[in-house]
N, C-alpha and C positions, 0 to 999 in steps of 0.2 A: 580379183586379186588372188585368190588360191587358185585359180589354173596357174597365175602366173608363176608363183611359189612354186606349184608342183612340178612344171614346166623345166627341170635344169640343164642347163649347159655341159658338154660334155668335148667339146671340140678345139681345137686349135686353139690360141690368141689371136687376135687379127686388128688390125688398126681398125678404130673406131672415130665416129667424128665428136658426137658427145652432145651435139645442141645443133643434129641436124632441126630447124627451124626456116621458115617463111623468111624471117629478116636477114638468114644468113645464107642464102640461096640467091643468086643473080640472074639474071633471067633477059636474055635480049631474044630480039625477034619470035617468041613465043616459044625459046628451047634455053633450058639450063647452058649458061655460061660459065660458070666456076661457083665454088663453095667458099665461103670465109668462114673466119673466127674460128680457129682451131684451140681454141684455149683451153675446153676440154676436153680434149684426144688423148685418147690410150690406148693400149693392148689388152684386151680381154673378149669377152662375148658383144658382138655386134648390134644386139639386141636394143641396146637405147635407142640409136639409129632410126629403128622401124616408129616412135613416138608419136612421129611425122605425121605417120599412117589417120592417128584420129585427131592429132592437134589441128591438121588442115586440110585430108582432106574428109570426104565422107561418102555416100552409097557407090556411085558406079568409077567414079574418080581413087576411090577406096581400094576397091577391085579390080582396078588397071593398074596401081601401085603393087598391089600384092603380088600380078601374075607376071610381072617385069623381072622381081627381086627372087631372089632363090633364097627362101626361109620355111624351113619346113616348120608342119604347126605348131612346136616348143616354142621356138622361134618366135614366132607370131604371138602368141599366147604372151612370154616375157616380153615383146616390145608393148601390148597393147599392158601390161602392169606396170610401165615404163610410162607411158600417158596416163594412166592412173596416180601414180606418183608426182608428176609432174602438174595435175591438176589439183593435187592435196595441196601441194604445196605453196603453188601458186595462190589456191583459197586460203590457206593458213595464212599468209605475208599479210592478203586483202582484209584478214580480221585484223590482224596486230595493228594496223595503219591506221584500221577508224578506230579500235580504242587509243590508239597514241592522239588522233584529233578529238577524240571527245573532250 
């Protein structure tokens, strides 16, 4: 989390997808098809984008993600604080739910 913080952005705006995600990725004959759900897209740092990187995949799958995409290590650093965030988050909902069932 503090690389990530420390990690800032200094560069362009650039369109962003926002919840690049496994469910919003289409996938035929074993190659990327197109992207949906643009609901959270905007201009700013690219960074959420990379989340992807530990939500799905991991070791060497991981590392043929990274050497594809042009993110130098800030870069990298802010999207893996981006998968940080996104797994707080996700865990925080997971509490509120079972104390709403208890």
């Amino acid at each position: 989390w503090e690389a990530a913080l420390a990690a800032t952005w200094s560069g362009s705006p650039v369109w962003f997808h926002g919840d690049v995600a496994s469910g919003n990725l289409l996938v035929e004959d074993g190659r990327l098809n197109a992207v949906i759900d643009f609901g959270t897209s905007g201009v700013g740092d690219p960074s959420c984008d990379l989340a992807i990187a530990w939500t799905f995949f991991e070791g060497e799958s991981r590392e043929a993600f990274r050497a594809r995409i042009a993110a130098d290590d800030a870069t990298w650093a802010r999207g893996r604080g981006w998968a940080l965030w996104k797994a707080l988050i996700t865990v925080a909902g997971h509490d509120a739910n079972q104390a709403e069932a208890e």
